[in-house]
C-alpha positions as CSV (number, residue, x, y, z in Angstrom):
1,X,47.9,10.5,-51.4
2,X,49.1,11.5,-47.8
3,X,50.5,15.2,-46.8
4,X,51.9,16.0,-43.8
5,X,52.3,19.5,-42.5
6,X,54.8,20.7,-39.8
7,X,55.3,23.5,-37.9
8,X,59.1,23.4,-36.7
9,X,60.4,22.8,-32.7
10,X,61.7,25.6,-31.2
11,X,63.5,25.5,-27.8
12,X,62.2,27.5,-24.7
13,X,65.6,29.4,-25.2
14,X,64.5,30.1,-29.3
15,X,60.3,30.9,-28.2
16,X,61.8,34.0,-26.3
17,X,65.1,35.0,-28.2
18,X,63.2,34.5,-31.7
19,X,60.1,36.6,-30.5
20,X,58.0,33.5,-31.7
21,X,56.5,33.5,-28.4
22,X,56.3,34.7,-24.6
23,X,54.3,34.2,-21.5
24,X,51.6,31.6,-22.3
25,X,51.6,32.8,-25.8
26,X,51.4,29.7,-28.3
27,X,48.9,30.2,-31.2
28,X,47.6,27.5,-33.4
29,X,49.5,27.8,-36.9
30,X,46.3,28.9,-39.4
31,X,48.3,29.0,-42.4
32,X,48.7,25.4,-41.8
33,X,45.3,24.8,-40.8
34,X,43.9,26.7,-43.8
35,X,46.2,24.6,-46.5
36,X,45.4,21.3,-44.5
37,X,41.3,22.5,-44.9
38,X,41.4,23.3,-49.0
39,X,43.6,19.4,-48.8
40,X,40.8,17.6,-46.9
41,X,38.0,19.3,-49.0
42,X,39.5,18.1,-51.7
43,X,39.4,14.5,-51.1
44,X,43.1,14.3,-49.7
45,X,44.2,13.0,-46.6
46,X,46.0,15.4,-44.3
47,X,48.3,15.3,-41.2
48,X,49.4,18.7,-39.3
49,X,52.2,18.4,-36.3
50,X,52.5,21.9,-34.6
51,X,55.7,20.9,-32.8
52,X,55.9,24.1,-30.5
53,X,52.5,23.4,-28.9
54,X,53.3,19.7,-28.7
55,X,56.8,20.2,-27.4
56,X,57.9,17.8,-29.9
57,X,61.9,17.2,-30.7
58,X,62.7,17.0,-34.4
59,X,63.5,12.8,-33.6
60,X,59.9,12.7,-32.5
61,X,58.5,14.1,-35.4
62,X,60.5,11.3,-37.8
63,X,58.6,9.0,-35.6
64,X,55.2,10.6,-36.1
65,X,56.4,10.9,-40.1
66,X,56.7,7.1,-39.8
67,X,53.9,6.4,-38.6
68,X,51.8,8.4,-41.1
69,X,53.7,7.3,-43.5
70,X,53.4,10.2,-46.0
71,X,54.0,10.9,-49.9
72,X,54.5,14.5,-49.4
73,X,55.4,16.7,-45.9
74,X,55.0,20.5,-46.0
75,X,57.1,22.6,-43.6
76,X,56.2,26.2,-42.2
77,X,59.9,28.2,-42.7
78,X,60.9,31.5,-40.8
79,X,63.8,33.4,-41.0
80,X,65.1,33.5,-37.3
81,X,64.6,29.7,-37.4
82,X,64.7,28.5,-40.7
83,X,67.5,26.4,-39.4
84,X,65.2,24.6,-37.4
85,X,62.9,23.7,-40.7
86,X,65.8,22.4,-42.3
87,X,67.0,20.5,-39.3
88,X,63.6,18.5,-39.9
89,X,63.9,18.2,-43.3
90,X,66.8,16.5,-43.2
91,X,65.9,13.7,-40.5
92,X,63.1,13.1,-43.0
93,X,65.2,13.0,-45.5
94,X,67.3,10.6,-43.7
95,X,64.8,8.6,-42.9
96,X,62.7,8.2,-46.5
97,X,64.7,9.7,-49.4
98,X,61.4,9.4,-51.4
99,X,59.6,11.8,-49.8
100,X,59.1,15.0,-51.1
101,X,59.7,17.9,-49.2
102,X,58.1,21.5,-49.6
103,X,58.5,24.7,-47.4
104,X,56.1,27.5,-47.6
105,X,55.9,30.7,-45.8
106,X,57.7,34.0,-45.4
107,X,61.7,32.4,-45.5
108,X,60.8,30.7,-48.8
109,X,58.5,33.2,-50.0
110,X,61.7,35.6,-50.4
111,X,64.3,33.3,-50.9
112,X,63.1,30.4,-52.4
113,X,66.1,30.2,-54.8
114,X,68.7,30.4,-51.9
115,X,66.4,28.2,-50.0
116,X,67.1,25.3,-52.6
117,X,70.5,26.2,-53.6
118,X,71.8,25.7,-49.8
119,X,69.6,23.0,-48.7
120,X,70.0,19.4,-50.5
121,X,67.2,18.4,-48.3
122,X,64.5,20.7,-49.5
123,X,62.3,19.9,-52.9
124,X,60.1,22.4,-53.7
125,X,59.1,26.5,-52.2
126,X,55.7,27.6,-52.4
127,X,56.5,31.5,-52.7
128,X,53.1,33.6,-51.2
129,X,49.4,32.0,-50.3
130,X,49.8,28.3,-50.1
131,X,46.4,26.5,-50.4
132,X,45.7,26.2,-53.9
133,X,49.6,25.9,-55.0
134,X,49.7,22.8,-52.3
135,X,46.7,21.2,-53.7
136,X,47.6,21.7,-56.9
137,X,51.3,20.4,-56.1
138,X,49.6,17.4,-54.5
139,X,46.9,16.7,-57.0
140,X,49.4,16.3,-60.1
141,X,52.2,14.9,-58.0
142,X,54.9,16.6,-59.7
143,X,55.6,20.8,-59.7
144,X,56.2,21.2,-63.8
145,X,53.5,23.9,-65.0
146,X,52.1,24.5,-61.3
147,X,52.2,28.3,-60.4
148,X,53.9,29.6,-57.4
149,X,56.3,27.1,-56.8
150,X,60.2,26.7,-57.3
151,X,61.8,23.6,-57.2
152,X,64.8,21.2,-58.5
153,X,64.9,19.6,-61.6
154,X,67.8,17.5,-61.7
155,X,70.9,19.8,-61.1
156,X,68.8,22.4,-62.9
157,X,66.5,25.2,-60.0
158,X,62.9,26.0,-62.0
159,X,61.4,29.2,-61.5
160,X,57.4,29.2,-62.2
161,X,55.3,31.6,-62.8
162,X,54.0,33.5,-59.5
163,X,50.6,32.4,-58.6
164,X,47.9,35.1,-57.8
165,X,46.1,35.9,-54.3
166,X,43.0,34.4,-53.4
167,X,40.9,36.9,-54.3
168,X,37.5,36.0,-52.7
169,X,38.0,34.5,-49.2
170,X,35.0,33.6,-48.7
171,X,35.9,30.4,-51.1
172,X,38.2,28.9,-48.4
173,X,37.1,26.4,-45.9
174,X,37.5,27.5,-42.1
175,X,41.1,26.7,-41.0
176,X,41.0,22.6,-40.0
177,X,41.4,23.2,-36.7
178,X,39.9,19.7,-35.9
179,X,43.6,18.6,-36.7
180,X,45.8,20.9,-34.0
181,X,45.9,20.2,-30.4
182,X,43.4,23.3,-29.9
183,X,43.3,22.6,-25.9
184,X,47.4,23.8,-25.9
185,X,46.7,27.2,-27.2
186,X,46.8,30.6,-25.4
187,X,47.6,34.0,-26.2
188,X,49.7,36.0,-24.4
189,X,49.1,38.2,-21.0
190,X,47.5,41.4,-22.6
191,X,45.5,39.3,-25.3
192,X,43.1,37.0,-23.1
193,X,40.8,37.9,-21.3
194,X,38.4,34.8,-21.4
195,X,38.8,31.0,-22.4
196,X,38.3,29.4,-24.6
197,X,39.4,31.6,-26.8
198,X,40.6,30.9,-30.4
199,X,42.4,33.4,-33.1
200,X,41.0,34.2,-36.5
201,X,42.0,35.7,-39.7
202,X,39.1,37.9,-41.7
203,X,41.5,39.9,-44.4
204,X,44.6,39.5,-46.2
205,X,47.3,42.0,-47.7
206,X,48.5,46.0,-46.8
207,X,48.3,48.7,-49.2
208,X,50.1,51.0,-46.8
209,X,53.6,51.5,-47.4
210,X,55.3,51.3,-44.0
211,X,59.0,50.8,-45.3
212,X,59.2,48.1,-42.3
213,X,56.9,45.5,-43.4
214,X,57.4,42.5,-45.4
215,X,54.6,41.5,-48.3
216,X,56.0,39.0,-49.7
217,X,53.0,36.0,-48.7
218,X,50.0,38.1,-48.8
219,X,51.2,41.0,-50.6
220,X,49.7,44.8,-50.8
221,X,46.2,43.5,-52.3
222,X,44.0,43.6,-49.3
223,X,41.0,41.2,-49.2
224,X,38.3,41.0,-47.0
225,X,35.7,37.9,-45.7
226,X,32.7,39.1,-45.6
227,X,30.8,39.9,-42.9
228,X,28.6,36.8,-42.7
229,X,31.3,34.3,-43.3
230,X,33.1,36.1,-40.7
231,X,30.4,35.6,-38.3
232,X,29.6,32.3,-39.1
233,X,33.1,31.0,-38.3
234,X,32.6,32.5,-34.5
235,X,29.5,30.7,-34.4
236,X,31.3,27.8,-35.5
237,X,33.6,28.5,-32.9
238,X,31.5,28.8,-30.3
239,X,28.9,25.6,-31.1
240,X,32.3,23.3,-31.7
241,X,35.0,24.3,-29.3
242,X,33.1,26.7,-26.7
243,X,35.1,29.9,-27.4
244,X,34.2,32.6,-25.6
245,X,36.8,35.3,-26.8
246,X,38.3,35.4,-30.5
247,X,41.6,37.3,-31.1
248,X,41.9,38.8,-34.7
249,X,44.8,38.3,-36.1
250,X,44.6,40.7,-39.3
251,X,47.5,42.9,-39.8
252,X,44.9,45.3,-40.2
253,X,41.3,44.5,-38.9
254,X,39.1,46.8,-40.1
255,X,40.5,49.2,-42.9
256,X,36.9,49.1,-44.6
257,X,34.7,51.1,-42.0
258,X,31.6,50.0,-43.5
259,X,32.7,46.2,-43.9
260,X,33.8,46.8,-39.9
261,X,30.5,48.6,-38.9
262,X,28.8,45.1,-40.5
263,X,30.3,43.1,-38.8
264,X,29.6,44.8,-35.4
265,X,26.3,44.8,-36.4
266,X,25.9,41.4,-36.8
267,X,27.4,39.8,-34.2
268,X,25.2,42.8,-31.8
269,X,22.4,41.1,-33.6
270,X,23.4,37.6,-32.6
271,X,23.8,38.4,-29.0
272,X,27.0,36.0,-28.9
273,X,28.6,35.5,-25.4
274,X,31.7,36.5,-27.0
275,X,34.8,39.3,-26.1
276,X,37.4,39.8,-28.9
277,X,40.2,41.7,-29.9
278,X,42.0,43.0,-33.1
279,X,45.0,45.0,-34.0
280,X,44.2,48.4,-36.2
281,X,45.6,51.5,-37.2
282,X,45.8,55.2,-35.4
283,X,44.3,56.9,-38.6
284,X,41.4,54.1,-39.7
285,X,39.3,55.0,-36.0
286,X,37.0,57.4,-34.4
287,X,35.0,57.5,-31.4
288,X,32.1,56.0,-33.1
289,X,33.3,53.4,-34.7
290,X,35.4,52.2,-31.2
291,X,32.0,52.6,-29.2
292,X,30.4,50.1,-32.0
293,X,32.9,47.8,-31.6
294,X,33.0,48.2,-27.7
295,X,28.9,47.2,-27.8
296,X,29.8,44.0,-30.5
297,X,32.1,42.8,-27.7
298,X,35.8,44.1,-28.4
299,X,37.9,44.6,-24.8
300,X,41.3,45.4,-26.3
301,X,42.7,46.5,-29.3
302,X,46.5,46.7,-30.9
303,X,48.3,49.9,-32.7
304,X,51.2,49.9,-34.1
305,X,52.3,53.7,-33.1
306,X,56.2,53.0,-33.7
307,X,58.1,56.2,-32.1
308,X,57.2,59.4,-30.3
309,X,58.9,61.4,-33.1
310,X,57.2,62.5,-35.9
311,X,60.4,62.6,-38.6
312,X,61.2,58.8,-37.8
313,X,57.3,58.3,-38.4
314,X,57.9,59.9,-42.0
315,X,60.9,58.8,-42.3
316,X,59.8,55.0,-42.1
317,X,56.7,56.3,-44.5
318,X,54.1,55.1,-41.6
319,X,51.7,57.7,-42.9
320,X,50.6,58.2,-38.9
321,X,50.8,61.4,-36.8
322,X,51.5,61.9,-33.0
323,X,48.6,63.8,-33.0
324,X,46.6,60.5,-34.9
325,X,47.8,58.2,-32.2
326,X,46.5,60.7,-28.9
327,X,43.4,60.6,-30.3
328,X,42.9,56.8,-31.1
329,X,43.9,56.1,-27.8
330,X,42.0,58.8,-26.0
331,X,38.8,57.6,-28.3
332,X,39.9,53.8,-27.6
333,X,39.7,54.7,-23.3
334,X,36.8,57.0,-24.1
335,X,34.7,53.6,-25.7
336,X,36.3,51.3,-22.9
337,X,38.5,49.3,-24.9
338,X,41.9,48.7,-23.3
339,X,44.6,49.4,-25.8
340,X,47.9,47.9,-26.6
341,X,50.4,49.7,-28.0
342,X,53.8,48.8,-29.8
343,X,56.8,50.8,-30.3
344,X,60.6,50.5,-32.4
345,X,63.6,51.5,-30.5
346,X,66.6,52.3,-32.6
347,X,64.9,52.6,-36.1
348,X,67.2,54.2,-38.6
349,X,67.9,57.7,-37.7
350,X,67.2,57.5,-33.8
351,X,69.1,58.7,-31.5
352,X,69.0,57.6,-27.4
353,X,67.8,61.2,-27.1
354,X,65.1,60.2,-30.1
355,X,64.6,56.9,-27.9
356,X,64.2,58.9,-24.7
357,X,61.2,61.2,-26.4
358,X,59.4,58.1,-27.5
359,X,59.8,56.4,-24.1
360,X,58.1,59.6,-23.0
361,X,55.5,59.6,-25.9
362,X,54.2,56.2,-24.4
363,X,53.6,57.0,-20.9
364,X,51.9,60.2,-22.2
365,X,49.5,58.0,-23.8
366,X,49.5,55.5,-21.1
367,X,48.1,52.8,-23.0
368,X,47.3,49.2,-20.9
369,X,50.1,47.4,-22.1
370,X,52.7,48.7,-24.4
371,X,55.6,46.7,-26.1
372,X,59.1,48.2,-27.0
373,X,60.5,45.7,-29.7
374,X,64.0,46.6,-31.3
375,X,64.1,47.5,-35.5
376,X,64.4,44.9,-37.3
377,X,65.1,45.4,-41.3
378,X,64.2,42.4,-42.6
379,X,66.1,42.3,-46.2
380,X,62.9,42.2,-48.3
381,X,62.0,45.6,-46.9
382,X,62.8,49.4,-47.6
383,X,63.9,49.3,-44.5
384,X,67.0,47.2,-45.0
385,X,68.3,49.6,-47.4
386,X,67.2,52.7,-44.9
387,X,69.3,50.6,-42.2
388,X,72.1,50.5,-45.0
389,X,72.4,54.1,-44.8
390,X,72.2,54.8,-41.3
391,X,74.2,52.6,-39.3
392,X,75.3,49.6,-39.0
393,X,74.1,46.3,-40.0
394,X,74.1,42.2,-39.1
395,X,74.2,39.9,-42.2
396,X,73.5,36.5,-40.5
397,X,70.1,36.3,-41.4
398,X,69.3,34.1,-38.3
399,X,69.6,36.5,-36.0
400,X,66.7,38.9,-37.8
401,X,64.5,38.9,-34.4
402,X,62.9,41.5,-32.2
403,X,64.2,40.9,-29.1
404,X,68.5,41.4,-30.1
405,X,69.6,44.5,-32.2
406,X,71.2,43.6,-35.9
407,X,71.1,47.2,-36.8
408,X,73.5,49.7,-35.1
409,X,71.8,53.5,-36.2
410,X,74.5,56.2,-35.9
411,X,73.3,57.5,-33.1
412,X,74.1,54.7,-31.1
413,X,77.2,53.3,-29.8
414,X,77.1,49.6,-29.5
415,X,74.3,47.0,-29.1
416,X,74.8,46.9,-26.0
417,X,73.3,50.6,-25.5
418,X,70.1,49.7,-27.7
419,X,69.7,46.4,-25.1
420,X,69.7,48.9,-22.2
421,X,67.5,51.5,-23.4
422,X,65.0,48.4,-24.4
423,X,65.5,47.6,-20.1
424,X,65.1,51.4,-19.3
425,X,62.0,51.8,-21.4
426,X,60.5,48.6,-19.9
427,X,61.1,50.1,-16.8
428,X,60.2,53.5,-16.9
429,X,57.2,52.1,-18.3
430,X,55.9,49.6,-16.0
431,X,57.1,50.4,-13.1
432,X,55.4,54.0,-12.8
433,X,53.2,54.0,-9.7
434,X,50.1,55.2,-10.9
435,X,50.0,52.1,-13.9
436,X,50.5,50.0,-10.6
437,X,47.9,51.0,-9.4
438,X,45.9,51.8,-12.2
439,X,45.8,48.4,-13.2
440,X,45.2,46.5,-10.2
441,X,42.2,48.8,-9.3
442,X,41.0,46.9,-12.6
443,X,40.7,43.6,-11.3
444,X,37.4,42.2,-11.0
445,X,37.8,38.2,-10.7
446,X,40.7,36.0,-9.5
447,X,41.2,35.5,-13.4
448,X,42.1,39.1,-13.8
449,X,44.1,38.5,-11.1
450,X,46.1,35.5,-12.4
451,X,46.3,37.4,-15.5
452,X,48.3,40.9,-14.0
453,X,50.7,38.5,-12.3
454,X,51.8,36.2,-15.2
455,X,51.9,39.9,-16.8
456,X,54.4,41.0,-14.1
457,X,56.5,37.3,-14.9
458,X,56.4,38.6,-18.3
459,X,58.2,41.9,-17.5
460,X,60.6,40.1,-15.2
461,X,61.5,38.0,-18.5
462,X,62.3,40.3,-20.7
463,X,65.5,41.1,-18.7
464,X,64.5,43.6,-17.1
């Protein structure tokens, strides 16, 4: 039995307008990696083509496909370019009839039914975590009685039951990276800092309730590694590919203090050559907990602080305060960790005078690198029905990205404002002497160097 796992082409043109990617910014696809290790240690041999970092045309996959030769070929799917997947699919298709086609990820995960319903070329969606429903998709060779899967039966669309979450994480393999083209990977301008570097995953799940996010893979269970699983996969890391910085990708890294203070612990114990960084929230840090991390080898670290006004906080249930996000990143600068910083323009009750206060919010904090990224309401959130209320909304689900408005709030009078207070905000931002100079006082090696000017390009390309 052969499987072969693809992660989709996207054009130059897509990486920026889909907010897939941006300025040497192409990260290895773990979900892929993850399902492709549970495959291998399971006796079953396993193909992945990441098609982004390979530059690879859907015509060139085929050819790869042909080559390998495989009975079943799994397919990464996301909304803004789900069209894409399907594109694939269908050259596949074209080309061997017999094989069976599944898509996993977030598209399928929420419409699985539409998913099957529109496209003739797709067999089977895995709805949430994929390793174990793949396997056992695989393993029997047919979907009846496997949970988490939909799939066609004839004319007839069969709904299974929905499979639960992997519960201990410690039980999967590390991610099989010896099957990606690891040398093409590279985070973006504020998230290297060192090379090698590779990303990680330590948790899974959210129980917050911000009304923007979508659970529908990993759901609102969170789930941790522990601490010595986590710290033997840097090791890994280091011993096999020569990393020198890691870049957590958790949504939240670090909700259990004591599971985070462990972790510091042990890699301060290892004395790793290692730099890492990790995204978090305004309410889950302190100064002592930032100063550990700082001493375990954390540079930079990622908060989603959303707006400058406190209603639109509430109103899109963040469960944050102004006052929460001063102090995290006054605490953050205090342990020497730069911070990055993420905001919404024209969430659902914002005004330009609204977007004006928030621009103003960010250079108050005057975090290292900030990012201004317009609302999207994704239909499987609360959100969506927020955006329902409050303005106006797209319904051509591929054009659910970032980087181009699909929700029109009251307050606003056209798209075409909401693109121009994304410019102004950029601007006003950036371009502010003092961060100027601020940052290139910073620079101690030609890398730093290299790594403020491909952050300038990436200023310059967000049409600005």
């Amino acid at each position: 039995m052969r499987v072969l796992l693809i992660f989709p082409p996207v054009t130059h043109e897509e990486i920026y307008s889909k907010g897939i990617s941006s300025i040497g910014h192409v990260l290895p696809p773990l979900g892929l990696a993850y399902m492709a290790s549970v495959l291998e240690k399971n006796g079953i041999d396993v193909k992945i083509i990441d098609a982004i970092a390979l530059r690879l045309t859907s015509q060139e996959i085929v050819e790869q496909t042909k080559k390998y030769s495989p009975d079943w070929v799994g397919i990464s799917s996301l909304t803004p370019t789900i069209h894409r997947s399907v594109e694939v699919a269908n050259e596949i298709k074209k080309y061997n009839s017999d094989i069976r086609i599944v898509f996993g990820g977030p598209h399928v995960s929420q419409y699985s039914l539409e998913t099957l319903v529109q496209y003739n070329s797709v067999d089977v969606a895995v709805v949430g975590e994929g390793e174990y429903t793949l396997l056992e998709l695989v393993k029997n060779n047919k979907p009846d009685n496997v949970k988490g899967v939909v799939f066609k039966n004839g004319q007839d669309i069969i709904t299974n039951e929905r499979r639960e979450p992997v519960m201990n994480l410690d039980d999967l393999p590390f991610p099989a990276r010896h099957l990606l083209p690891m040398d093409l990977y590279e985070s973006g301008v504020s998230l290297s800092k060192r090379k090698p570097q590779a990303t990680m995953i330590t948790s899974r799940g959210c129980p917050y309730n911000c009304s923007f996010c979508s659970k529908t893979v990993f759901g609102r269970t969170y789930r941790v590694r522990s601490p010595k699983n986590v710290v033997e996969e840097i090791e890994y890391l280091i011993d096999e590919y020569k990393v020198k910085e890691i870049s957590f990708w958790d949504d939240i890294w670090g909700l259990d203090r004591s599971w985070a203070v462990n972790v510091c612990n042990l890699l301060i114990e290892k004395k790793l050559d290692l730099t890492w960084s990790c995204e978090s929230r305004v309410n889950l840090v302190d100064l002592e907990k930032l100063r550990l991390m700082k001493k375990a080898g954390c540079w930079n670290i990622f908060f989603g602080i959303e707006t400058g006004n406190q209603d639109l906080l509430d109103l899109i249930n963040k469960g944050t305060t102004l006052e929460q996000a001063r102090n995290a990143v006054k605490w953050a600068k205090k342990a020497g960790i730069e911070v990055r910083a993420n905001f919404m323009l024209a969430l659902p009750g914002e005004t330009p005078e609204k977007a004006m206060k928030t621009i103003k919010f960010a250079k108050e904090l005057n975090a290292d690198f900030v990012k201004f990224n317009i609302t999207t309401p994704y239909p499987d959130t609360k959100l969506y029905e927020q955006a329902k209320e409050y303005g106006t909304l797209e319904q051509s689900l591929d054009k659910f990205t970032n980087y181009f408005p699909v929700f029109v709030p009251k307050g606003y009078k056209s798209k075409e404002e909401i693109l121009e207070m994304r410019k102004r905000a950029f601007r006003e931002y950036y371009f502010r002497v003092g961060y100027i100079l601020r940052r290139f006082l910073k620079i101690r090696s030609f890398g730093e160097f290299v790594r403020h000017i491909k952050g300038i390009k990436a200023v310059v390309e967000e049409g600005i």
